[in-house]
Backbone bond lengths (Angstrom), bond angles and torsions (degrees), N, CA, C in turn:
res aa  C-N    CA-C-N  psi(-1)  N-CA   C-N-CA  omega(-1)  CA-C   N-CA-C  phi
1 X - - - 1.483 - - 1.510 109.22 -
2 X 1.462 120.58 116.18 1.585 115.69 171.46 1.721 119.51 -50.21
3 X 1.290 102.58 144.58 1.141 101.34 177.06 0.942 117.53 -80.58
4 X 1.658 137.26 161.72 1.491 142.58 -144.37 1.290 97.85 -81.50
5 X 1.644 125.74 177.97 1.495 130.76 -165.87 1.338 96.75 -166.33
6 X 1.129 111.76 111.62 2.184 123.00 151.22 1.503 122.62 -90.78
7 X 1.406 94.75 105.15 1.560 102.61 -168.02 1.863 103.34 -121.62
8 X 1.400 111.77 157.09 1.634 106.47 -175.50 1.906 103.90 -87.50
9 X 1.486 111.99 -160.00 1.015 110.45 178.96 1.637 133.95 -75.83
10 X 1.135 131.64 162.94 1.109 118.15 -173.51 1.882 108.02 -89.02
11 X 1.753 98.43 162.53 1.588 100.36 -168.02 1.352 100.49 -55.08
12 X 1.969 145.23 -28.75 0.999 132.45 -162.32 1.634 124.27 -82.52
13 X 1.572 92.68 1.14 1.609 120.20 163.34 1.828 111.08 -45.24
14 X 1.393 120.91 143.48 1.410 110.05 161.28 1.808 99.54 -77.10
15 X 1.751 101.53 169.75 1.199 123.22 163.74 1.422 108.29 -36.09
16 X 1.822 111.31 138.66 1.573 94.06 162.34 1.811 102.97 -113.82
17 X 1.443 111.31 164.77 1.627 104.05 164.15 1.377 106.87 -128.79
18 X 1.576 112.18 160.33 1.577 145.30 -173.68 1.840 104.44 -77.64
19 X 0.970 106.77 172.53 1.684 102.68 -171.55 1.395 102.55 -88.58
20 X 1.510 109.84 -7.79 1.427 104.90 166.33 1.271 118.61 -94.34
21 X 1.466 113.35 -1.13 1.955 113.53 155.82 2.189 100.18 114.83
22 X 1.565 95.42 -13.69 1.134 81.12 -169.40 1.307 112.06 -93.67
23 X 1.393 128.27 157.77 1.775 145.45 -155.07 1.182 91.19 -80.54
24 X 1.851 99.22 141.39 1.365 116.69 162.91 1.572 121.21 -118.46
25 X 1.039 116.52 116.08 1.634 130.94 -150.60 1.794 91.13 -64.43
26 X 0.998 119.03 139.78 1.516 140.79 166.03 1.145 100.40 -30.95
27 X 1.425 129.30 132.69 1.358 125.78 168.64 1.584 141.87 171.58
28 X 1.250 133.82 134.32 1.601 121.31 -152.92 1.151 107.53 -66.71
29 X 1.561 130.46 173.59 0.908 115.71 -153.84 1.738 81.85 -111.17
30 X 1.093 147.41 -46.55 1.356 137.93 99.95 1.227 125.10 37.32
31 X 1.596 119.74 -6.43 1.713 119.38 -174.36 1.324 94.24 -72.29
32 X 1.562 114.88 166.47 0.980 135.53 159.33 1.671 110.64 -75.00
33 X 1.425 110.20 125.62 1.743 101.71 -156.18 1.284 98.39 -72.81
34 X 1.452 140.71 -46.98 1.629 126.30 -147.24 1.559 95.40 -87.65
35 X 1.227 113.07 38.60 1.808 122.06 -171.13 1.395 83.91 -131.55
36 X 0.984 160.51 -57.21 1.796 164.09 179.62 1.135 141.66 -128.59
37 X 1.339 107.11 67.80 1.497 134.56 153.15 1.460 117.56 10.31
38 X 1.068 91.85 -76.10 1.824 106.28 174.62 1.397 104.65 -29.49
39 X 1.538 86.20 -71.85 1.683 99.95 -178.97 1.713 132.63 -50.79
40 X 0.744 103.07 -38.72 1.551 150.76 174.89 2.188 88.71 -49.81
41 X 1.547 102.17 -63.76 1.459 110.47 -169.50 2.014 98.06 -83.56
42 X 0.806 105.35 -37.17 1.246 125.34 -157.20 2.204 89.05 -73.53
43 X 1.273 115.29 -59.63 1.094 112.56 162.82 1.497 141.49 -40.49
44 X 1.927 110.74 -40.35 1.109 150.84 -178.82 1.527 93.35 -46.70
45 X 1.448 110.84 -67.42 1.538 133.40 -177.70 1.107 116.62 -45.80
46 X 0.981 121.79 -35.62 1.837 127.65 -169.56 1.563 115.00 -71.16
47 X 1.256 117.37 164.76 1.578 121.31 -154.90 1.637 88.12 -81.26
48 X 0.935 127.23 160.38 1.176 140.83 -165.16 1.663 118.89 -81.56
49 X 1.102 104.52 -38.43 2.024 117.79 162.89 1.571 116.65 -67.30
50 X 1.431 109.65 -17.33 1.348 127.51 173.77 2.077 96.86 -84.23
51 X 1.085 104.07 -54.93 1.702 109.03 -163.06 1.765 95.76 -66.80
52 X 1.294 114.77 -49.48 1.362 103.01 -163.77 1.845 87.66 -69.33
53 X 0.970 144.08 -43.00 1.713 118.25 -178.38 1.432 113.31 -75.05
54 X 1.136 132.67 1.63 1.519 107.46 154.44 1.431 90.49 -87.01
55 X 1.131 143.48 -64.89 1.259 127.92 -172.47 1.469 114.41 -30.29
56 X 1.121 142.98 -24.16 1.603 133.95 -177.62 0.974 109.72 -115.79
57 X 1.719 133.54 -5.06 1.341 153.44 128.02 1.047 151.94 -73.44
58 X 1.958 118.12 44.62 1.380 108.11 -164.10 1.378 110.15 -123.46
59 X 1.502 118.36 89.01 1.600 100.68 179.74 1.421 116.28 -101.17
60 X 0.860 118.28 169.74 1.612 137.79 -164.70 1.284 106.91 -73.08
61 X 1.401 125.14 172.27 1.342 135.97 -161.14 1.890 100.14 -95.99
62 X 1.885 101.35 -23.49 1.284 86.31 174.82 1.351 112.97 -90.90
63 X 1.478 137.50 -29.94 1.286 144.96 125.37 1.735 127.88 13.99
64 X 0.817 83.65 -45.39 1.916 103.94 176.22 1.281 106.27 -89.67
65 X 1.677 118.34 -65.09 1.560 102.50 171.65 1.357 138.08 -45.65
66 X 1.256 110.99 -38.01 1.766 145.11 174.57 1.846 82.87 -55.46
67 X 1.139 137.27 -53.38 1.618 122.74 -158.79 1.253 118.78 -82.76
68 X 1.554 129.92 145.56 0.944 130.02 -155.89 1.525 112.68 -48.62
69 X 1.709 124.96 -170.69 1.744 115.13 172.72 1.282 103.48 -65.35
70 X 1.683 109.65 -58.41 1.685 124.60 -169.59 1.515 109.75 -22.04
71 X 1.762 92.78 -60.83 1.750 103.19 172.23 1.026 136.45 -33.94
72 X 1.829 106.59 -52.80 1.615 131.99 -178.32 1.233 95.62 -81.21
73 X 1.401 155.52 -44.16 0.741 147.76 164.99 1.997 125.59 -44.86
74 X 1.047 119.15 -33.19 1.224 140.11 165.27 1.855 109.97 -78.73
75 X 1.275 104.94 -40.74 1.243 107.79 171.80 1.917 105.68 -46.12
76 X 1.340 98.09 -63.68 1.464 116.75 -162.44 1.189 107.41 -63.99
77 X 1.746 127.65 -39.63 1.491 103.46 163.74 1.807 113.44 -76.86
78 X 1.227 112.23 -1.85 1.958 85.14 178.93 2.025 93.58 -79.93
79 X 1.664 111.15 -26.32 1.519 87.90 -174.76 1.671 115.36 -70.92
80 X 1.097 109.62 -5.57 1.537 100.71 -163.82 1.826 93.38 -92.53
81 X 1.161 109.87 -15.57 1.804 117.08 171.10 1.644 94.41 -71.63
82 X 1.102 117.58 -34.22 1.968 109.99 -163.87 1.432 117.10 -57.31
83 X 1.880 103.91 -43.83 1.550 113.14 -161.01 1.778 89.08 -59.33
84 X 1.583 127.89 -72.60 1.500 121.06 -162.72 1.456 101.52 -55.52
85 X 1.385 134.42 -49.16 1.482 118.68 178.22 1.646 103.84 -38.66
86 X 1.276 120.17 -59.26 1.360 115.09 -160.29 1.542 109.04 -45.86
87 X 1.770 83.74 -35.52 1.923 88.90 -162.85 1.779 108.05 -59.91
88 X 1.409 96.85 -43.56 1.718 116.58 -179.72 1.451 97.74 -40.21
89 X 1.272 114.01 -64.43 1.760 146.63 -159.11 1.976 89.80 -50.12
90 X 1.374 120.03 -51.86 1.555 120.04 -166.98 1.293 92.42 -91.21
91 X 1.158 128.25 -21.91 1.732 96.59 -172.96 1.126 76.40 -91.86
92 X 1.135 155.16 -94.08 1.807 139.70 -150.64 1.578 113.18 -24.89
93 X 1.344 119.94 -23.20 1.517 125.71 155.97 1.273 105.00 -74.54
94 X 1.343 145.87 -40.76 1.336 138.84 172.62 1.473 115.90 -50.33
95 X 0.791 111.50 -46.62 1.567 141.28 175.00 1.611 107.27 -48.79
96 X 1.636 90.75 -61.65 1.791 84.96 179.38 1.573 110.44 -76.89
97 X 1.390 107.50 -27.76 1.709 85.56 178.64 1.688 109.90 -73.10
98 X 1.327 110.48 -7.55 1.816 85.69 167.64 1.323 91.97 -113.58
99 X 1.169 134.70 64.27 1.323 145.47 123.98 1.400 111.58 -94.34
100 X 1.375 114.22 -39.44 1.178 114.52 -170.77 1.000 94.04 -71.96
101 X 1.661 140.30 -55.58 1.220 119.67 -153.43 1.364 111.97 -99.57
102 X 1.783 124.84 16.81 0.970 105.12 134.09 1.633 136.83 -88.19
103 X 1.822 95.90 -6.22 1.496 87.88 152.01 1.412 136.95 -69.83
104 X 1.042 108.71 -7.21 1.947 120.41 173.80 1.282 93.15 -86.43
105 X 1.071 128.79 -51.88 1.580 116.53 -178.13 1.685 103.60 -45.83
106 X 1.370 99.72 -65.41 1.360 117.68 -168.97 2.069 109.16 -26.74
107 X 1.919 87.96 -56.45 1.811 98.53 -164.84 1.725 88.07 -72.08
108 X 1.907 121.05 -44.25 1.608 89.50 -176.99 1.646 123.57 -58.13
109 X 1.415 110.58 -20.13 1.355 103.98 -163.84 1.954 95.37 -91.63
110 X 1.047 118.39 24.25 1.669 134.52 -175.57 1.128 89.58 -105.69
111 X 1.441 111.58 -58.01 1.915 119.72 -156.23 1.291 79.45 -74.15
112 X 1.419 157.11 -55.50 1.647 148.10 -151.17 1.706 105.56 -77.11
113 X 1.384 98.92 -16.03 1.274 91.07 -169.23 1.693 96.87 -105.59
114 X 1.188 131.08 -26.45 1.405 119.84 167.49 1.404 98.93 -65.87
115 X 1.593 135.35 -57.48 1.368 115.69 -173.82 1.471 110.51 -38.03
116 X 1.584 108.44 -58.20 1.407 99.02 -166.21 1.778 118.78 -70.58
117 X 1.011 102.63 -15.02 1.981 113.38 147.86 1.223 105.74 -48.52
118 X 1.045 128.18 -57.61 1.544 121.16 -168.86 1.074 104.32 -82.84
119 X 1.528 144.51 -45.01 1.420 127.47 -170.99 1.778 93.22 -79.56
120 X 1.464 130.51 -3.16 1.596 103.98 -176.94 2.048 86.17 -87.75
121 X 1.513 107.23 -45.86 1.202 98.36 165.14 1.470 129.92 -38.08
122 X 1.281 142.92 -55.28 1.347 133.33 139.87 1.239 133.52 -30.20
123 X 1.062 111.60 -60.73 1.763 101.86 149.60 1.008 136.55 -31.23
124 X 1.645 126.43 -76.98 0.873 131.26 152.70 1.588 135.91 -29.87
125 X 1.597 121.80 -15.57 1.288 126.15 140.92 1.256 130.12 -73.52
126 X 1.424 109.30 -45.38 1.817 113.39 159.02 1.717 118.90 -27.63
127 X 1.594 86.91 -64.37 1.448 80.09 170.02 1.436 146.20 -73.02
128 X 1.495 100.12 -24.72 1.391 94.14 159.71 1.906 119.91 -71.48
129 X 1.124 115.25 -17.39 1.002 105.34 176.17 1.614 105.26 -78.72
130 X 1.417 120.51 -32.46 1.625 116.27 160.38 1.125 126.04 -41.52
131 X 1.729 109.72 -31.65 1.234 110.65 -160.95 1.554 98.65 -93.83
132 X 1.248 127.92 -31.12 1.147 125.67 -173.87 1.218 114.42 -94.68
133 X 1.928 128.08 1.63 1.675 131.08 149.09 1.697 102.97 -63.14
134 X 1.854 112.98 -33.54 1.500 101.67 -146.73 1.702 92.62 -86.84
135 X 1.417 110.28 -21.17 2.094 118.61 173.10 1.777 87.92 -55.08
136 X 1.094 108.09 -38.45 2.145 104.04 -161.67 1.049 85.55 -61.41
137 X 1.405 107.06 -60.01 2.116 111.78 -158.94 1.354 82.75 -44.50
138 X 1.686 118.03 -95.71 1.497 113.42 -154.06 1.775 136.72 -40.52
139 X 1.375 88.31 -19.59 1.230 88.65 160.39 1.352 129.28 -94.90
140 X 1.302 134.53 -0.06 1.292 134.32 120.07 0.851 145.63 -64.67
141 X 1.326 104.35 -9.66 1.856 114.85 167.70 1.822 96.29 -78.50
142 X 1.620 100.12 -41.64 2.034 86.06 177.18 1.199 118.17 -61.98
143 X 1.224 116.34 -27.93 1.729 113.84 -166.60 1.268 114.65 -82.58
144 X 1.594 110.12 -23.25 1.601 109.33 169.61 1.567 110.83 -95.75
145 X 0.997 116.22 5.39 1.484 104.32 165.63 1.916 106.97 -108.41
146 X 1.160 120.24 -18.10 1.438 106.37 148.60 1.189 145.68 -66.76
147 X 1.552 98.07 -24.83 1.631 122.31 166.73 1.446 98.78 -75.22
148 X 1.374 143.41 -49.10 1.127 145.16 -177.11 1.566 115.98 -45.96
149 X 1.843 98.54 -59.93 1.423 107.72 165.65 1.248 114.77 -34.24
150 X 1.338 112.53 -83.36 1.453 143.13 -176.97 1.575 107.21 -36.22
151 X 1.527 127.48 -39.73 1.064 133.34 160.18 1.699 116.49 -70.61
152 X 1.347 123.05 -24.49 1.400 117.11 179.75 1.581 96.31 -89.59
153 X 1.298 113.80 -24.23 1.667 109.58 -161.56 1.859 94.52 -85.48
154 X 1.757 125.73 13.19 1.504 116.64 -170.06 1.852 77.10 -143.44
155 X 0.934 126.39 -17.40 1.827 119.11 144.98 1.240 97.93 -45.21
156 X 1.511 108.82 -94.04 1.431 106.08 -142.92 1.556 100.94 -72.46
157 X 0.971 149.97 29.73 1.620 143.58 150.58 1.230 90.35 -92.03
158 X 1.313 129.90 -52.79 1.839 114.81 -158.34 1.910 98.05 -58.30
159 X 1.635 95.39 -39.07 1.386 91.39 -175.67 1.907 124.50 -81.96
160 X 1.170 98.40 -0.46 1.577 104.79 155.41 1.569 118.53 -79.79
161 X 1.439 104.85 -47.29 1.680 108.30 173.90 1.281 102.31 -57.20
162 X 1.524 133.79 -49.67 1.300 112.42 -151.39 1.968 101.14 -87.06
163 X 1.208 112.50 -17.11 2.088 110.30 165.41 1.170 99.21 -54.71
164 X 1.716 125.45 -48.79 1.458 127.73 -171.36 1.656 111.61 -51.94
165 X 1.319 97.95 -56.38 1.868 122.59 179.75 1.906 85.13 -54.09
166 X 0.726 122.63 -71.58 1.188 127.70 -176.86 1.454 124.18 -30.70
167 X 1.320 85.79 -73.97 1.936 85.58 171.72 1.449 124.87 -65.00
168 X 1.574 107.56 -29.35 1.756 108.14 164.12 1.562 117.66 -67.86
169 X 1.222 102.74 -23.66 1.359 102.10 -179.99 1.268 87.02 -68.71
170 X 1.490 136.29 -73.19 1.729 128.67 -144.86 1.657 92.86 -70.23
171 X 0.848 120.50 -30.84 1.520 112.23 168.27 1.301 127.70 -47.59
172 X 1.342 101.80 -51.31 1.824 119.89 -179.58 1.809 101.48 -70.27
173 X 1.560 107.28 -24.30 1.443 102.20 -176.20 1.622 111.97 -84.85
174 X 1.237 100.81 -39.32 1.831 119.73 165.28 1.285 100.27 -27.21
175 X 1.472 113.61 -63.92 1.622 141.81 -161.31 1.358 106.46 -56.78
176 X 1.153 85.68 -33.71 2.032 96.93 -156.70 1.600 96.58 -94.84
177 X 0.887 98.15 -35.45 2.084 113.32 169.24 1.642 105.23 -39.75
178 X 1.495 87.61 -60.72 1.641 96.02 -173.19 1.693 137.97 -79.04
179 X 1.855 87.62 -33.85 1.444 97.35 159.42 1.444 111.73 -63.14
180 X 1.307 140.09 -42.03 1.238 152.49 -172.66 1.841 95.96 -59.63
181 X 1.572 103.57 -56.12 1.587 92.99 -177.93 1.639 107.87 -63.14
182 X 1.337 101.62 -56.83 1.425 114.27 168.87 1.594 113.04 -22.22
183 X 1.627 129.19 -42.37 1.312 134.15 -160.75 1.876 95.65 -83.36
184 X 1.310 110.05 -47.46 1.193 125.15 167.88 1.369 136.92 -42.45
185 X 1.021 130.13 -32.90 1.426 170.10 40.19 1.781 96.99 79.49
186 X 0.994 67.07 -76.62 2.042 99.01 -170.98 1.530 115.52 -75.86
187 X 1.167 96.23 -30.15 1.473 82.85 175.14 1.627 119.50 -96.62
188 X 1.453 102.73 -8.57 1.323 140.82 177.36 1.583 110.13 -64.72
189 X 1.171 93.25 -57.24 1.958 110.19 149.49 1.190 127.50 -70.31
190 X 1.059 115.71 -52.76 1.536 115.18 169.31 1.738 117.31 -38.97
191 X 1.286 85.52 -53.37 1.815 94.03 176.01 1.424 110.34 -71.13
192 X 1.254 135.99 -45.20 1.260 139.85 159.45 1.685 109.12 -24.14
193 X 1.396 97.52 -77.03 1.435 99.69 175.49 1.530 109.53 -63.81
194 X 0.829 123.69 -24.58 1.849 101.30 175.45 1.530 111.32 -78.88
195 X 1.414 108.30 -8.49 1.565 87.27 169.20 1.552 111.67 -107.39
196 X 1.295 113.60 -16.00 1.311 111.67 155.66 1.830 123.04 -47.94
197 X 1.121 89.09 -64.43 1.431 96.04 157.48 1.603 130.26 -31.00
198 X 1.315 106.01 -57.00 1.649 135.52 -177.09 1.669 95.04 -56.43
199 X 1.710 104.07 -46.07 1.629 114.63 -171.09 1.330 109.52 -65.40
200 X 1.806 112.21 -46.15 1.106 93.71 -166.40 1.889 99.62 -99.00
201 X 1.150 137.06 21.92 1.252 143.44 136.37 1.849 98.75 -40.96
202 X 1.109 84.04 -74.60 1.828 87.68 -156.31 1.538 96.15 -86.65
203 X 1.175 133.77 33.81 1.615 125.26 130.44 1.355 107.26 -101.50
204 X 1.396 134.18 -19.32 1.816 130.28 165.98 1.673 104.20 -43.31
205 X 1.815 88.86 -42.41 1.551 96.68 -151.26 1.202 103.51 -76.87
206 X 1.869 116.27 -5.73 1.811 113.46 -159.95 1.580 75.19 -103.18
207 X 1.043 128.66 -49.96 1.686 108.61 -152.84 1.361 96.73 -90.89
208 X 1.718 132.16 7.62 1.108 119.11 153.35 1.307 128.97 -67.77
209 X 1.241 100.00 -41.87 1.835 121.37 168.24 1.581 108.22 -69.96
210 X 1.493 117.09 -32.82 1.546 106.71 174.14 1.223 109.47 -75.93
211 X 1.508 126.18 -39.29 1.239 118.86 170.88 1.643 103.26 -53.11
212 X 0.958 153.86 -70.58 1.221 165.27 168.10 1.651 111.81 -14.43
213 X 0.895 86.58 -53.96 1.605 94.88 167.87 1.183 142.72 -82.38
214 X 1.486 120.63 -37.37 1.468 141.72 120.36 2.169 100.30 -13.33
215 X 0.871 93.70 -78.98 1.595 87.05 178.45 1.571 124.48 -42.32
216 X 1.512 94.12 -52.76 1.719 90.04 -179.94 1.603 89.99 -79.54
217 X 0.671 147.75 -8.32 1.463 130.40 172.28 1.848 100.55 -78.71
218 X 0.976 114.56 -26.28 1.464 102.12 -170.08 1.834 91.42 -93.33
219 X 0.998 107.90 -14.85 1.878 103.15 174.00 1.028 102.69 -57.22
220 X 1.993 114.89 -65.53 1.100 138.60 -167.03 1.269 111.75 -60.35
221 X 1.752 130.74 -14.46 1.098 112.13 176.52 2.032 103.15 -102.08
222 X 1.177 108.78 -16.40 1.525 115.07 176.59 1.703 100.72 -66.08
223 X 1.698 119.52 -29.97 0.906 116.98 -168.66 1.550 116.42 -83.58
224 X 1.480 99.18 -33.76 1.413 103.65 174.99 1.791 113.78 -81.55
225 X 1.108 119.19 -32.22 1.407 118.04 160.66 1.588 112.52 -45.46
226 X 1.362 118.51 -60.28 1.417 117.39 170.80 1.465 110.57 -48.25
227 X 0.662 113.81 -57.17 1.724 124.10 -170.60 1.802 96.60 -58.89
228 X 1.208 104.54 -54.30 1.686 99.46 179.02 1.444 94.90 -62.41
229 X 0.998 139.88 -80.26 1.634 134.13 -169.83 1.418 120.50 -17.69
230 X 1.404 97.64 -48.95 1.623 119.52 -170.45 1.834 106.89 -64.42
231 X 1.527 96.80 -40.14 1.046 106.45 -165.02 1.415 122.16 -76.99
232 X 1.810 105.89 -32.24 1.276 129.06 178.23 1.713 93.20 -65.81
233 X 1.302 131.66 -78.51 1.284 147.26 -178.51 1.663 101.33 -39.53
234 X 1.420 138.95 -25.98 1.069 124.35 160.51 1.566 116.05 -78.65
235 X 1.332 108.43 -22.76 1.393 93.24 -168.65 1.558 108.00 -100.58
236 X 1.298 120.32 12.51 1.221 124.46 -175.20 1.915 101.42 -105.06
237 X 0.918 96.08 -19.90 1.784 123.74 176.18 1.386 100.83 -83.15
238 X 1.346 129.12 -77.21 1.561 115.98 173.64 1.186 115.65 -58.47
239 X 1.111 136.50 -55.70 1.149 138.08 -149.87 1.646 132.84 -119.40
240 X 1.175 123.78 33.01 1.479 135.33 -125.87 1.512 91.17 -77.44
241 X 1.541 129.51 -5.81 1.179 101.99 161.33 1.514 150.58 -97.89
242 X 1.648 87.74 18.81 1.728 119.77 170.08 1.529 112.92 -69.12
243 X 0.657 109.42 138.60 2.394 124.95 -176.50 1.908 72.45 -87.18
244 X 1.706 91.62 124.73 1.543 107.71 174.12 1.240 89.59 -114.37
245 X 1.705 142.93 -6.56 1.103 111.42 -143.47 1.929 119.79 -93.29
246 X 1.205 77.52 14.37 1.852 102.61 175.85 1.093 114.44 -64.44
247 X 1.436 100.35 -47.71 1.200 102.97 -164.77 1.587 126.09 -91.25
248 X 1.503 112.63 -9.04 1.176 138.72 148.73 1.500 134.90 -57.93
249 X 1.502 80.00 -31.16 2.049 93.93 163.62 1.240 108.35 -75.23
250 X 1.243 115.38 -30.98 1.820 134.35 -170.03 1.550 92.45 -57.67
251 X 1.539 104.00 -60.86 1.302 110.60 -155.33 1.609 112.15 -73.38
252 X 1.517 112.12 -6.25 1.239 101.52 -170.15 1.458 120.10 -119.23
């Protein structure tokens, strides 16, 4: 039994074309490669379990004639299987180029997505640097509200000292109220006694003069007693028949 054979289409094949439109010249699959280029590229492409059997399958165009009909006959239905394989074969290249270009999509929408990695990455430093202005803020918001404290907690002492200042002051004024009445007081007395004083000055001075007078009154009465004596004794001497005795009552 001959061994099996993979051969391309025969020349009575129409033209075939590539997914890029351009013609592929009639031809075995079996060519001799540095004879058809096309083929040659066109082969290159093919899945690889496909390439290694034309590679261990390539006979010549005179090769084929040389084989029995049965053969050629078998030949001619595997070429008339080739044209739709081929067709299968390019749209499965269609296929990969929009694979491919949804792999370009794929790497641009990679490259959009590392950019936008990097700008969330940038961001994401922004904010930490937000976050570590808004630690500053709050921690200046603590330091002025301890200072605040600390400033209300030396308020309200200044403002306890100064009720204290306060009430000693009205105290010291209370004080001063009273010493002041207190001074008043005193001089209130003071003057009191200076005219007491003044009074009993000028009662020294009355019962000095009454004493004083009292004396000449007691002259004046030693004097008038004498004088009555004198007078009685004269008139009892001139006149002895005058009643003296009046005047003796006077005197006594």
């Amino acid at each position: 039994m001959p061994a099996p054979v993979r051969v391309g289409p025969s020349t009575s094949q129409p033209a075939r074309t590539t997914s890029s439109g351009s013609q592929l010249q009639p031809t075995y699959l079996g060519s001799t490669p540095d004879k058809d280029e096309e083929f040659v590229r066109l082969r290159g492409t093919l899945p690889k379990p496909v390439r290694d059997f034309i590679r261990s399958n390539s006979p010549t165009r005179e090769e084929i004639a040389g084989l029995p009909l049965s053969t050629q006959r078998a030949i001619k239905t595997v070429e008339k299987c080739w044209t739709p394989a081929q067709q299968k074969y390019l749209e499965g290249m269609g296929v990969v180029d929009s694979v491919v270009a949804a792999s370009v999509n794929v790497s641009r929408a990679a490259i959009q997505l590392t950019s936008a990695s990097e700008k969330m990455g940038r961001l994401l430093a922004d904010v930490q640097v937000m976050k570590e202005e808004g630690r500053k803020v709050l921690n200046d918001l603590e330091e002025e509200k301890k200072l605040r404290a600390t400033s209300e907690d030396v308020l309200m002492r200044r403002e306890e000292d100064l009720k204290e200042k306060e009430a000693e002051l009205e105290l010291a004024t209370k004080r001063s109220s009273d010493l002041e009445e207190q001074l008043e007081n005193e001089k209130k007395i003071q003057a009191e006694l200076r005219a007491a004083l003044e009074k009993t000055a000028d009662r020294e001075e009355a019962v000095a003069e009454f004493k004083s007078s009292e004396a000449y009154l007691a002259d004046q009465e030693k004097v008038y007693f004498l004088t009555m004596e004198e007078l009685i004794d004269t008139v009892s001497k001139k006149r002895p028949d005058w009643d003296v005795q009046f005047l003796k009552d006077e005197l006594s």
